[in-house]
N, CA and C of each residue as an Amber inpcrd file, in Angstrom:
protein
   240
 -11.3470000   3.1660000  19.4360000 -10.1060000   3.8430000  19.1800000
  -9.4460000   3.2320000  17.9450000  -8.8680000   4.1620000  16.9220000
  -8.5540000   3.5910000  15.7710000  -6.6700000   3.3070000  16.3220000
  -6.2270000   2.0630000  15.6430000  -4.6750000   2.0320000  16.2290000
  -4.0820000   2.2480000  15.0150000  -4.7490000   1.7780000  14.1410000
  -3.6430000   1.8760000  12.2880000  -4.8800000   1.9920000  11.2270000
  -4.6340000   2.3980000  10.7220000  -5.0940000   2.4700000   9.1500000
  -4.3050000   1.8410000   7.9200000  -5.3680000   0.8530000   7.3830000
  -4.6270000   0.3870000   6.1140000  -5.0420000   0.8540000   4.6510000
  -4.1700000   1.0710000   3.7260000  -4.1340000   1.5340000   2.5550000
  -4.6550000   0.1960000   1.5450000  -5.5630000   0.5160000   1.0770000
  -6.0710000  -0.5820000   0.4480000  -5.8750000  -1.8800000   1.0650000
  -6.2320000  -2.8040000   0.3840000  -6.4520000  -4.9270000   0.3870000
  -6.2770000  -5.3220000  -0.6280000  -5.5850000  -5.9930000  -0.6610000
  -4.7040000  -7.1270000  -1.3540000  -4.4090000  -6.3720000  -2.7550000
  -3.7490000  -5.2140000  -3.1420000  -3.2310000  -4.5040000  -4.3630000
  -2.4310000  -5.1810000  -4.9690000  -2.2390000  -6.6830000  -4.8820000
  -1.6110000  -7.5050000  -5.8810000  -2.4340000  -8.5880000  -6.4670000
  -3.8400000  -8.4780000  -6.3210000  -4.5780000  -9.4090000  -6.4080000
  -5.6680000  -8.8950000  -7.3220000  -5.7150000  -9.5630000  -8.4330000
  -6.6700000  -9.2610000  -9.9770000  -8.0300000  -8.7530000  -9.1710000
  -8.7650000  -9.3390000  -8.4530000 -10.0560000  -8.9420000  -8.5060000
  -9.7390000  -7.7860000  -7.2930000  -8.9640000  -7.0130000  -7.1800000
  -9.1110000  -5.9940000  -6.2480000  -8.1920000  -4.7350000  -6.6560000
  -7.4450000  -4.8880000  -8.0000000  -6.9630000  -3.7270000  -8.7740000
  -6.8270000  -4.4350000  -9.9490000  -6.9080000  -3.1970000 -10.9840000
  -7.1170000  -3.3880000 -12.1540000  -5.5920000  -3.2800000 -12.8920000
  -5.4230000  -4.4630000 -12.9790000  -3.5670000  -4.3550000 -13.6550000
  -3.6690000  -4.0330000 -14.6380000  -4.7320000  -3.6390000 -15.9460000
  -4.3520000  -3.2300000 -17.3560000  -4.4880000  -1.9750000 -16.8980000
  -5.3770000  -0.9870000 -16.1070000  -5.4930000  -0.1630000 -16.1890000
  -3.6170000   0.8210000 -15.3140000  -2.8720000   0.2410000 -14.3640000
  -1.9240000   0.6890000 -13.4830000  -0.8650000  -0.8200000 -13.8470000
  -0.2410000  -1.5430000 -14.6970000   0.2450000  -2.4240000 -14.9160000
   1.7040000  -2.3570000 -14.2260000   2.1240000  -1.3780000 -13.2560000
   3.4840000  -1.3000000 -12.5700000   3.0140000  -0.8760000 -11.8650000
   2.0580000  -0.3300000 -11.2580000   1.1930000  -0.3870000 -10.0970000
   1.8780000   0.8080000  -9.1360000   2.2680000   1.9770000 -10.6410000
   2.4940000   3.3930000 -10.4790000   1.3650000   4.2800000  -9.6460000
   0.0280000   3.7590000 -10.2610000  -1.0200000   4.8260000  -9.5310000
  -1.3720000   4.3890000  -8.0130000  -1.5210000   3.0170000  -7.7740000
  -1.3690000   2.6160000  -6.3400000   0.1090000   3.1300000  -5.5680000
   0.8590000   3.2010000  -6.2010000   1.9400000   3.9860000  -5.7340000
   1.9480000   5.5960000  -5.2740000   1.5180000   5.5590000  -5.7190000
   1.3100000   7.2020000  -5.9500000   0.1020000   7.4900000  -4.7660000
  -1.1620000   6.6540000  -5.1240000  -2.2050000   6.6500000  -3.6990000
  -2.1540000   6.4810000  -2.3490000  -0.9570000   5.2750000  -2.4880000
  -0.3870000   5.1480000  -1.1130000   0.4520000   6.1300000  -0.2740000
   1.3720000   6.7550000  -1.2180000   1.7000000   8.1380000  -0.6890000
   1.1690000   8.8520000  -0.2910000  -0.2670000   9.5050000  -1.5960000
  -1.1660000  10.3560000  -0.5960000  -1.6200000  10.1690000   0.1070000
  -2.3370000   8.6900000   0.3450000  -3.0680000   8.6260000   1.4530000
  -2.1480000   8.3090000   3.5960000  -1.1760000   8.1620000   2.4810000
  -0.2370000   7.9870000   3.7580000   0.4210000  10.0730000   4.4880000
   0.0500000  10.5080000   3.4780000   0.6000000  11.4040000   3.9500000
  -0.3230000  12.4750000   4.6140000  -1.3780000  12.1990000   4.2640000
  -2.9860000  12.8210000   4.5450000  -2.6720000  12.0510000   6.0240000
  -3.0940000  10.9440000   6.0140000  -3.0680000  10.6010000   7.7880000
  -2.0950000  10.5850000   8.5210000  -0.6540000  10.8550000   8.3140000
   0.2530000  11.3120000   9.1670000  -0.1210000  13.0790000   9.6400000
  -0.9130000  13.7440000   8.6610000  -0.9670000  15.3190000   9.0220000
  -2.5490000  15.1750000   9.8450000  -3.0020000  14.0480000   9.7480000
  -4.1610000  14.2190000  10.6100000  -3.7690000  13.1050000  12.0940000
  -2.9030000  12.6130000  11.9870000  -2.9540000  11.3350000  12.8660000
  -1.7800000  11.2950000  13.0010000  -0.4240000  12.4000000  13.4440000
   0.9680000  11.7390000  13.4230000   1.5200000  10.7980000  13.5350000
   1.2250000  10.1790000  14.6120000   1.7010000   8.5610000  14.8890000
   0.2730000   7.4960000  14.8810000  -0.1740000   7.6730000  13.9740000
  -1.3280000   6.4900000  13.7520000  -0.4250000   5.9790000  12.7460000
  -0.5550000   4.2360000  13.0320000   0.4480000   3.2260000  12.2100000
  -0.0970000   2.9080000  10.6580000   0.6550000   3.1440000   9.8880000
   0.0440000   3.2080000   8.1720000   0.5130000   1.9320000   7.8470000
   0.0100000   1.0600000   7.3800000  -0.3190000   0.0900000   6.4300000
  -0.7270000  -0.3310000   5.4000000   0.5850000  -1.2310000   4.3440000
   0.1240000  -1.1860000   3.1300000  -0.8380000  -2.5870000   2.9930000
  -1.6780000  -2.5330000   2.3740000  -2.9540000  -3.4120000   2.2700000
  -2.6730000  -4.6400000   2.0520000  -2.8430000  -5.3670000   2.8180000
  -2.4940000  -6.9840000   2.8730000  -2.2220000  -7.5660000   1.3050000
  -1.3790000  -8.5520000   0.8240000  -0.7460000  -8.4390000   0.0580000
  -1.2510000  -9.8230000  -0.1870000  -2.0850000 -10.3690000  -1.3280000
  -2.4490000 -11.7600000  -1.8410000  -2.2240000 -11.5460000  -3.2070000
  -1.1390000 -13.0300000  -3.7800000  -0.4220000 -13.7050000  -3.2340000
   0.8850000 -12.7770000  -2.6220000   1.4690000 -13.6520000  -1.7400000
   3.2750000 -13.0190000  -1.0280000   4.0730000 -13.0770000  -2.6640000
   4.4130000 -11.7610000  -2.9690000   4.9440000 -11.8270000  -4.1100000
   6.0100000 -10.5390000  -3.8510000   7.8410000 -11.2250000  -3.8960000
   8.9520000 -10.1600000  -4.0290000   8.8700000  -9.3210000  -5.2480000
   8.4960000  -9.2540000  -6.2170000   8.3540000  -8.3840000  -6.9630000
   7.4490000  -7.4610000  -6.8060000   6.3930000  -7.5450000  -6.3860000
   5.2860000  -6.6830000  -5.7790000   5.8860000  -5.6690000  -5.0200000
   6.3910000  -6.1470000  -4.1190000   6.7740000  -5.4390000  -3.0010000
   8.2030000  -4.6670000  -3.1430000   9.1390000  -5.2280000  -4.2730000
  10.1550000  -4.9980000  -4.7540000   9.6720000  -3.4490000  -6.3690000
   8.7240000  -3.7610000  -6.4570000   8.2940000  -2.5690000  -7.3820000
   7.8520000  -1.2760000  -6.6990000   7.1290000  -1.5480000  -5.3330000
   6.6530000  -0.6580000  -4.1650000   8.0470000   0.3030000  -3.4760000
   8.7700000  -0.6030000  -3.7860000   9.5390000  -0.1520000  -2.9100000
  10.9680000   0.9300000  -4.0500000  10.7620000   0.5940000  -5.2920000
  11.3020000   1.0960000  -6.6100000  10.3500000   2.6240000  -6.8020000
   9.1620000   2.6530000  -6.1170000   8.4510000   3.8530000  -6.1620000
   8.1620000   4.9660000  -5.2360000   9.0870000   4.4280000  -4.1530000
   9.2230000   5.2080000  -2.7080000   8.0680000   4.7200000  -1.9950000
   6.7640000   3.9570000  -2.3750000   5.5140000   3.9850000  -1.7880000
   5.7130000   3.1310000  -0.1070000   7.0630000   2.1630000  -0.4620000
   7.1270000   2.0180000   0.9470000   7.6530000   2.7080000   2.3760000
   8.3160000   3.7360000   1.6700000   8.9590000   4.7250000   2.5880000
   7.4390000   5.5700000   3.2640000   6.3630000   5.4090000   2.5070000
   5.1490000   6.3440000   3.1980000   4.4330000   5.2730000   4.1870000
   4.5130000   3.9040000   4.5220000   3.8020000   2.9490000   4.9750000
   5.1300000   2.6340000   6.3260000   4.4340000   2.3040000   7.9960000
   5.1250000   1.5440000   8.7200000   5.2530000   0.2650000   8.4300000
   4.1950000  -0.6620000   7.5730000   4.0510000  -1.7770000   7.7980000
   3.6520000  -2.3710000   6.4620000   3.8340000  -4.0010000   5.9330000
   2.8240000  -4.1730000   4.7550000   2.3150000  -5.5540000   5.4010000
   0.7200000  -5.7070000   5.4400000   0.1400000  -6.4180000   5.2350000
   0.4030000  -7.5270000   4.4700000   0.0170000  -9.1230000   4.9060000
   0.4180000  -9.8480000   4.1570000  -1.3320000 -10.9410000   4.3610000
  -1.6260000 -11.3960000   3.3670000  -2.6600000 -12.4840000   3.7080000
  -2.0230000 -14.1940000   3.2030000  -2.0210000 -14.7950000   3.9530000
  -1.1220000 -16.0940000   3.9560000  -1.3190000 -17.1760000   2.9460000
């Protein structure tokens, strides 16, 4: 049984997105929406999660949240 789905891993972390290519990390913004909004119309209450977050960084999450992308996520992932 699936309980949540997460939206990508670690989208603040060089070897797992490409910051020259999304450098405000507009298009992960933008993905997280769709993909958050695709599994609410397939999965209403399946819990959405934004992809564990290496390093814990307020600006990260403070830019996510400047793009609406956290309003599409219940939860954000964090790796310690």
């Amino acid at each position: 049984m699936v309980e949540a789905v997460m939206l990508w891993n670690e989208p603040n972390n060089r070897s797992h997105w490409d910051f020259d290519l999304d450098p405000g990390w507009t298009i992960f913004g933008r993905m997280v929406q769709s993909a958050a909004a695709a599994v609410a119309v397939e999965r209403p209450g399946l819990t959405r999660v934004m992809g564990g977050i290496s390093p814990i960084d307020p600006a990260f999450i403070t830019a996510l949240d400047a793009l609406g992308a956290l309003d599409a996520v219940d939860v954000v992932a964090i790796h310690g």
